[in-house]
C-alpha positions as CSV (number, residue, x, y, z in Angstrom):
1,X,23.3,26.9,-6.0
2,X,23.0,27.4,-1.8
3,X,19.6,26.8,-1.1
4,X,20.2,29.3,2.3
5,X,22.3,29.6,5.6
6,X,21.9,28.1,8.3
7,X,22.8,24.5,10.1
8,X,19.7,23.3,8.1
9,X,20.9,24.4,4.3
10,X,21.1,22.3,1.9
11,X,22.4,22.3,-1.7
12,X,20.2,21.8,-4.4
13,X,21.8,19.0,-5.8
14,X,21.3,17.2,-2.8
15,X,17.3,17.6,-2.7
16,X,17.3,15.1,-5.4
17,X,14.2,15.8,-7.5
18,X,12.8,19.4,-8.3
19,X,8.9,19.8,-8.2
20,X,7.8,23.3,-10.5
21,X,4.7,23.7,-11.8
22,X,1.3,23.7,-11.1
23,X,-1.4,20.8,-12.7
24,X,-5.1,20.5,-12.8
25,X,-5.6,17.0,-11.7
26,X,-9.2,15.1,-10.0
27,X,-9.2,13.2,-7.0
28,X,-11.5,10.4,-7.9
29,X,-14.3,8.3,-5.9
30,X,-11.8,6.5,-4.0
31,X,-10.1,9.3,-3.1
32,X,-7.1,8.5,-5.2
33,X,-4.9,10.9,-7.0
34,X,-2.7,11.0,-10.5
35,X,0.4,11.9,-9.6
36,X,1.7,14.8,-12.3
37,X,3.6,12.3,-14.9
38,X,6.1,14.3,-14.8
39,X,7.5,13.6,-11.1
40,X,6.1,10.0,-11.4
41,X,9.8,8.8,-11.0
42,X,11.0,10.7,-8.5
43,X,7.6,9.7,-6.2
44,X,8.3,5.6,-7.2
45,X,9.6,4.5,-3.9
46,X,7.1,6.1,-2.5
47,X,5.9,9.6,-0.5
48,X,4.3,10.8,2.9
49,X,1.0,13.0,2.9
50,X,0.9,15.0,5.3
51,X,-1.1,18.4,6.9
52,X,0.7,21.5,5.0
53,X,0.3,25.0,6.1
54,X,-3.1,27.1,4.3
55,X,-5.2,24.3,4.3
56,X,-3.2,22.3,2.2
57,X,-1.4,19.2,1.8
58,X,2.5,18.2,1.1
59,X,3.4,15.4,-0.6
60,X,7.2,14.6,0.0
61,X,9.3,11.6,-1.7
62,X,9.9,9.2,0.5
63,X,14.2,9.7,1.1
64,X,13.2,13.7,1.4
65,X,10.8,13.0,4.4
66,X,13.3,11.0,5.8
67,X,16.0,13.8,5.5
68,X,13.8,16.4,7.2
69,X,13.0,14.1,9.7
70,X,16.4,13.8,10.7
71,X,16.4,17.7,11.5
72,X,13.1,17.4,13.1
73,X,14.7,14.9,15.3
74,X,16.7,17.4,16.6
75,X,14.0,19.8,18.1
76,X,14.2,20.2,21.6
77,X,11.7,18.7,23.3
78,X,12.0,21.0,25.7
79,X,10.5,23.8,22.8
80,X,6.5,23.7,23.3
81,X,6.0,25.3,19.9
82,X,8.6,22.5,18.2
83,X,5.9,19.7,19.7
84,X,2.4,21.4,19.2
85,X,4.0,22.0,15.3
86,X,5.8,18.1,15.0
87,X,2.1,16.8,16.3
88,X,0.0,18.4,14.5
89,X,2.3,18.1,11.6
90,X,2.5,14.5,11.9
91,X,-0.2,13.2,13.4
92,X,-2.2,13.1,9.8
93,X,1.1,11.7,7.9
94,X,0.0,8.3,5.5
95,X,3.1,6.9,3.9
96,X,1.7,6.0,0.1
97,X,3.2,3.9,-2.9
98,X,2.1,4.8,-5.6
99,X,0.5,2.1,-8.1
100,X,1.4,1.2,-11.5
101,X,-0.6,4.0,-12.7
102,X,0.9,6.3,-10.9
103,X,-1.7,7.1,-8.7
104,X,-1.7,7.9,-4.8
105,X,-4.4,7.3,-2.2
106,X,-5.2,10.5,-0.3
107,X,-6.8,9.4,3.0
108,X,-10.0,10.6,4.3
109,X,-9.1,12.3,7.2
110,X,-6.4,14.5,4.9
111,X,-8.7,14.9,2.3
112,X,-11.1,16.8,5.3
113,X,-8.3,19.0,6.2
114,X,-7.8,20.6,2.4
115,X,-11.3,20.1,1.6
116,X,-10.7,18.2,-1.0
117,X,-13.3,17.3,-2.8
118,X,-12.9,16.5,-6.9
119,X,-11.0,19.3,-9.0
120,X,-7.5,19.7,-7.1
121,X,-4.0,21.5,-8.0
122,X,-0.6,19.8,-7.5
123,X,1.7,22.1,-6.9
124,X,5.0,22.2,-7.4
125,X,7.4,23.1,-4.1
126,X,11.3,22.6,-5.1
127,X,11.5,19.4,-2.4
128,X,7.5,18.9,-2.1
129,X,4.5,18.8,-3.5
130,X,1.1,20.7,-2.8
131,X,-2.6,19.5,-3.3
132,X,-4.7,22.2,-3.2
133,X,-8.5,22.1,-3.8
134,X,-8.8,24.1,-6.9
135,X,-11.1,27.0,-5.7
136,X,-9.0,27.5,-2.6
137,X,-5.7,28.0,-4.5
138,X,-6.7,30.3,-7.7
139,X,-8.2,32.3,-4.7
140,X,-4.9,32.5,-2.9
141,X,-2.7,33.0,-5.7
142,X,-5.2,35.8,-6.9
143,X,-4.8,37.6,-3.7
144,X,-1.1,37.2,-3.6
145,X,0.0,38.0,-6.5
146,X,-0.3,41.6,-6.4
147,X,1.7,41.6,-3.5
148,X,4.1,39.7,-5.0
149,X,4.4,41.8,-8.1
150,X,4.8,45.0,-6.0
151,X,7.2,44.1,-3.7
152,X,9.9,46.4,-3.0
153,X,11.7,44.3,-0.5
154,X,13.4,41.5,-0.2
155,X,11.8,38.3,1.4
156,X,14.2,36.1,0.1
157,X,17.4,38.0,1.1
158,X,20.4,37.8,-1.3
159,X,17.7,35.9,-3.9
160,X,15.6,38.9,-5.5
């Protein structure tokens, strides 16, 4: 399956792990985080947290990171919306391992940005995961949804 067009598509086979699925989880007093069971494997050798868009974060496997940032690379420099987005982007990224119980470290300064408190959502994001603080994402998936049941056009072209 084409995952797109483009000089920056990718097959799905090549992504290496898919992330579906959204799970209740709990950051706890160290600010540390269960990773779903589930993609406990495919986050093993590691991840990068970074800033994701709405207010939340993305957690990427190590190798995926490293694949974007071989297309990131390749941003002009020259391109003053390429840097603002690269810095602000990266300039929260913490490269994690997780531990033997599977659990990541979410660091403080992140944990601001989502407003992350205790009762979080990991969400699942084909190459990436989300954390979401819970409140913040049952209210955006409550006021998208309706949208996304009603829509008459494509957004995904060639997809739906």
């Amino acid at each position: 399956m084409d995952c797109g067009g483009g000089h920056g598509s990718r097959r799905v086979e090549e992504v290496g792990a898919l992330f579906l699925g959204s799970h209740p989880l709990k950051l706890d007093d160290k600010g540390r985080l269960f990773l779903p069971a589930k993609f406990r494997d495919a986050m093993a050798g590691g991840v990068v947290v970074t800033r994701g868009q709405e207010h939340c974060l993305y957690v990427f496997p190590k190798d995926e990171f490293f694949r974007n940032a071989e297309r990131w690379q390749a941003a002009p420099l020259s391109n003053k919306e390429a840097r603002d987005h690269l810095r602000v982007f990266l300039s929260g990224a913490s490269d994690e391992i997780p531990d033997r119980q599977g659990r990541i470290t979410v660091p403080a300064a992140l944990r601001s940005y989502a407003s992350l408190e205790r009762d979080c959502v990991v969400n699942g994001a084909l190459n990436r995961l989300e954390i979401w603080a819970l409140q913040p994402y049952l209210d955006y998936i409550a006021d998208r949804e309706p949208e996304f049941a009603d829509r008459s056009q494509e957004v995904l072209p060639g997809l739906f």
